[in-house]
N, CA, C and O of each residue as an XYZ file, in Angstrom:
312
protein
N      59.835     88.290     67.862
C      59.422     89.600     68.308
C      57.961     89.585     68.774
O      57.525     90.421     69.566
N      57.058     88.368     68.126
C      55.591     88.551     68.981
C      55.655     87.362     69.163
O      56.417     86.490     68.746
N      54.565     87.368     70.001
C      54.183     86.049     70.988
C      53.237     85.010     70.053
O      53.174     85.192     68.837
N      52.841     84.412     70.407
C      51.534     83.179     69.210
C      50.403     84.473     70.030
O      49.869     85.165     69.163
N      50.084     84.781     71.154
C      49.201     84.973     71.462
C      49.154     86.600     70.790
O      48.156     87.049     70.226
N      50.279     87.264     70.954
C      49.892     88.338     70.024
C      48.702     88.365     68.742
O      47.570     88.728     68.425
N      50.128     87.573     68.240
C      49.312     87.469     66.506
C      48.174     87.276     66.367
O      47.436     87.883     65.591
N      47.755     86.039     67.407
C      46.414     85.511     67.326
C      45.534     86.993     67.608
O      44.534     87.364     66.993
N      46.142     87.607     68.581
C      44.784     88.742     69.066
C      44.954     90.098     67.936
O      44.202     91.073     67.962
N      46.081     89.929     66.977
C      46.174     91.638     66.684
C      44.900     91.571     65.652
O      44.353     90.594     65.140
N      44.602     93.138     65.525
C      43.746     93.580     65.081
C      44.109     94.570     63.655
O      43.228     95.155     63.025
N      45.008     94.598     63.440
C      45.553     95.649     62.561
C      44.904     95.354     61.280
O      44.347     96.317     60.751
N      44.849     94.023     60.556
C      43.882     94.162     59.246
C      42.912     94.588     59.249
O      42.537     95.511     58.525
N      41.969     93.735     60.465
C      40.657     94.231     60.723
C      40.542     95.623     60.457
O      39.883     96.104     59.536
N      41.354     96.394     61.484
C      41.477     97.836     61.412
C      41.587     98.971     60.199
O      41.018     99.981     59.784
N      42.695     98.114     59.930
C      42.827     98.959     58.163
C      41.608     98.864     57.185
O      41.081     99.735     56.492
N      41.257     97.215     57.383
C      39.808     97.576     56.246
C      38.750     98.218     56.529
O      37.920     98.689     55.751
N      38.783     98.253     58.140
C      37.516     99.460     58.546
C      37.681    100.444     58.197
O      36.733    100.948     57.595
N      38.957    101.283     58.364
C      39.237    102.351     58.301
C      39.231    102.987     56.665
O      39.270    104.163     56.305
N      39.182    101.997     56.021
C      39.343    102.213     54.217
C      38.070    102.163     54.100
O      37.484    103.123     53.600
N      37.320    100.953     54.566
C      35.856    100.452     54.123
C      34.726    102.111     54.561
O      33.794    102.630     53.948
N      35.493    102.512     56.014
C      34.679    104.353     56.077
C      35.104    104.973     55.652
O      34.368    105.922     55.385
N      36.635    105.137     55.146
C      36.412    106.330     54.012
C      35.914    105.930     52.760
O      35.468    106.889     52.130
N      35.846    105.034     52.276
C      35.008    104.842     50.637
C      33.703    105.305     50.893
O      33.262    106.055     50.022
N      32.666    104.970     52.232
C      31.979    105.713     52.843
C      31.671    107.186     52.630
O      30.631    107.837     52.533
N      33.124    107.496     52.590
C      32.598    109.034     52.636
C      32.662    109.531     54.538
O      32.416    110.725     54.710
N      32.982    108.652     55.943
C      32.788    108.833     56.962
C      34.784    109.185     57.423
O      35.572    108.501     58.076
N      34.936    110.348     56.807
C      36.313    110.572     57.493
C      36.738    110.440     59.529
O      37.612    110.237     60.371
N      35.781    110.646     59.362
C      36.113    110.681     61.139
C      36.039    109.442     61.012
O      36.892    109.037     60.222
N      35.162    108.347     61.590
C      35.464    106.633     61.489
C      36.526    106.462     60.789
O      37.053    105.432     61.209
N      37.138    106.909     59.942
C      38.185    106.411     59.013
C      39.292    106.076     59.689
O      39.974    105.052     59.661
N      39.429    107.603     60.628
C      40.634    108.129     61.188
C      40.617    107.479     62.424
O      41.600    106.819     62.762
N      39.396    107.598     63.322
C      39.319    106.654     64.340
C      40.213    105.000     64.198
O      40.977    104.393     64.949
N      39.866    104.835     63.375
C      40.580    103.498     63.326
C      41.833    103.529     62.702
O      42.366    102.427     62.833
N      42.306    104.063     62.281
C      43.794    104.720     61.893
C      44.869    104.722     63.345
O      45.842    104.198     63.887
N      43.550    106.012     63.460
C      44.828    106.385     65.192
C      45.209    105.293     66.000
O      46.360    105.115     66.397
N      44.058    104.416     66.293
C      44.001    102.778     66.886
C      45.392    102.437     66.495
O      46.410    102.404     67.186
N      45.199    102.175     65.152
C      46.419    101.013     64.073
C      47.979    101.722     64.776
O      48.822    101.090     65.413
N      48.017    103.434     64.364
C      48.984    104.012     64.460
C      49.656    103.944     66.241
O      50.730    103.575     66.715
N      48.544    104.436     66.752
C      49.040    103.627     68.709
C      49.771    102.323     68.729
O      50.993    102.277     68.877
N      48.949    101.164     68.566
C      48.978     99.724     68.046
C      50.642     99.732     67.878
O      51.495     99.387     68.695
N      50.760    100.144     66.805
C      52.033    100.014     65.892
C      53.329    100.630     66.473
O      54.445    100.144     66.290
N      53.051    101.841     67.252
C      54.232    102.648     67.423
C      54.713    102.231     68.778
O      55.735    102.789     69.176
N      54.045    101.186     69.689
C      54.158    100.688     70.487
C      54.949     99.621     69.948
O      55.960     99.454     70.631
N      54.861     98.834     68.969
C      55.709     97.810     68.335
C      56.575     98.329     67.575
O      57.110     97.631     66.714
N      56.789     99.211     67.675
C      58.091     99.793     66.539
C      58.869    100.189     67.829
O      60.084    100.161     67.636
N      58.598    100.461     68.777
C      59.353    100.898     69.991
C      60.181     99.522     70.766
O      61.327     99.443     71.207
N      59.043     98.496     70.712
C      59.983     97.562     70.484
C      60.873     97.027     70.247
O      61.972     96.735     70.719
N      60.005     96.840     69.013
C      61.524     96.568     67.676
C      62.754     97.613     68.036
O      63.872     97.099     67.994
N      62.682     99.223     68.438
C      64.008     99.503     68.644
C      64.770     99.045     69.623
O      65.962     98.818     69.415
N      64.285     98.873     70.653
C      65.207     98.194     72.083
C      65.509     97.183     71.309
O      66.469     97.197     70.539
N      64.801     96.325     71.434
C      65.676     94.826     70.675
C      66.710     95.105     69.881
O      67.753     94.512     70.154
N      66.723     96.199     68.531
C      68.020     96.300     67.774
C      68.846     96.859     68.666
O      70.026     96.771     68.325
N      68.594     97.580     70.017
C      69.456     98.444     70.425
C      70.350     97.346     71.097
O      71.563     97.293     70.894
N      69.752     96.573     71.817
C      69.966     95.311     72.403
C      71.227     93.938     71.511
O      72.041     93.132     71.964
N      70.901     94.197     70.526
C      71.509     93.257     69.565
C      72.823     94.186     69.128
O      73.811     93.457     69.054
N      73.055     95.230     68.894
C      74.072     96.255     68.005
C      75.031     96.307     69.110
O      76.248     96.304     68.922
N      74.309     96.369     70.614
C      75.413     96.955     71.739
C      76.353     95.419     71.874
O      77.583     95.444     71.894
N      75.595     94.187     71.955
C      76.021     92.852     71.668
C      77.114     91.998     70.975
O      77.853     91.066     71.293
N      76.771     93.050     69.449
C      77.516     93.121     68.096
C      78.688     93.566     68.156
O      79.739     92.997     67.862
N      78.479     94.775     68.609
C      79.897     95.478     69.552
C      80.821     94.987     69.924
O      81.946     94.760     69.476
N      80.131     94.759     71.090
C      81.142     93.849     72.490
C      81.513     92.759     71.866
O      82.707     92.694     72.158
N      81.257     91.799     71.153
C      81.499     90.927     70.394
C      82.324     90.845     69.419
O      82.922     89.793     69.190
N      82.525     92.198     68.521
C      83.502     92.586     67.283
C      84.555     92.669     68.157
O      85.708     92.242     68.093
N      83.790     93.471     69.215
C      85.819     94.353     69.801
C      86.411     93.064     70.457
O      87.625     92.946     70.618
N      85.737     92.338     70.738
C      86.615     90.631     71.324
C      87.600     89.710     70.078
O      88.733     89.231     70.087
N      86.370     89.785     68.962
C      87.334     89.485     67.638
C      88.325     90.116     67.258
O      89.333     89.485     66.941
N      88.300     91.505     67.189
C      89.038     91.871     66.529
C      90.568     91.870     67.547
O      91.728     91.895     67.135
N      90.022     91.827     69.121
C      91.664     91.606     69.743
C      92.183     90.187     69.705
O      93.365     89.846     69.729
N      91.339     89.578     69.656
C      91.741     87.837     68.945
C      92.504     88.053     68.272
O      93.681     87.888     68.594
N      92.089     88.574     66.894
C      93.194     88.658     65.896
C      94.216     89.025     65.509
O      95.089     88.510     64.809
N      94.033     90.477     66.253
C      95.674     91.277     67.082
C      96.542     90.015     67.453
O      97.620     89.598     67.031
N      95.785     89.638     68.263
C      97.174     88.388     69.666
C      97.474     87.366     68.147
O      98.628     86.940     68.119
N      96.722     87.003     67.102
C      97.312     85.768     66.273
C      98.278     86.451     65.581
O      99.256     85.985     64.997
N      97.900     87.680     65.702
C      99.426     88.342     64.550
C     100.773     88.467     64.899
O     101.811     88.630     64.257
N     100.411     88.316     66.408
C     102.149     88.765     67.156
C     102.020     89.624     67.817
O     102.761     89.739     68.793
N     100.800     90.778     67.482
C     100.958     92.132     68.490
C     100.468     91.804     69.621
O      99.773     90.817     69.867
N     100.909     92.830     70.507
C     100.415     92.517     72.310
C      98.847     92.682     72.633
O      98.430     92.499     73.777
C-alpha cells in the first residue's frame, strides 16, 4: 500500500510529537496545526486503503461466483 519512498518521506510521528510536545506547552493552536496536517495526511491514505479493498472484494466476488458454478457442474447440475 506505500511506496519505500513514501515511508521514507512520511512525517506523521514527527507530527504527532509536535503536536503533543505544544500542547504540554500549553500552545493549543500549534497543537492543532499539526493535527490537521496528520488528519489531511491520513484521510488521504485511508481513501486509499478504501479503493484498494473496493478493488479486492469486487475481485473476491467475481471469483466466488466462478467457484461456486464449478461446483454446481461437479455435482451433476447444469
Amino acid at each position: 500500500m506505500f511506496s519505500d519512498e513514501e515511508l521514507e518521506t512520511d512525517k506523521s510521528a514527527r507530527d504527532i510529537w509536535n503536536g503533543l510536545y505544544a500542547l504540554e506547552k500549553g500552545n493549543i493552536t500549534e497543537s492543532m496545526r499539526y493535527f490537521d496536517i496528520l488528519e489531511k495526511r491520513w484521510n488521504k491514505i485511508r481513501e486509499k486503503g478504501e479503493k484498494l479493498t473496493n478493488i479486492v472484494e469486487k475481485e473476491f466476488k467475481n471469483k466466488g461466483a466462478q467457484i461456486i458454478e464449478f461446483s454446481n457442474k461437479e455435482d451433476g447440475e447444469p
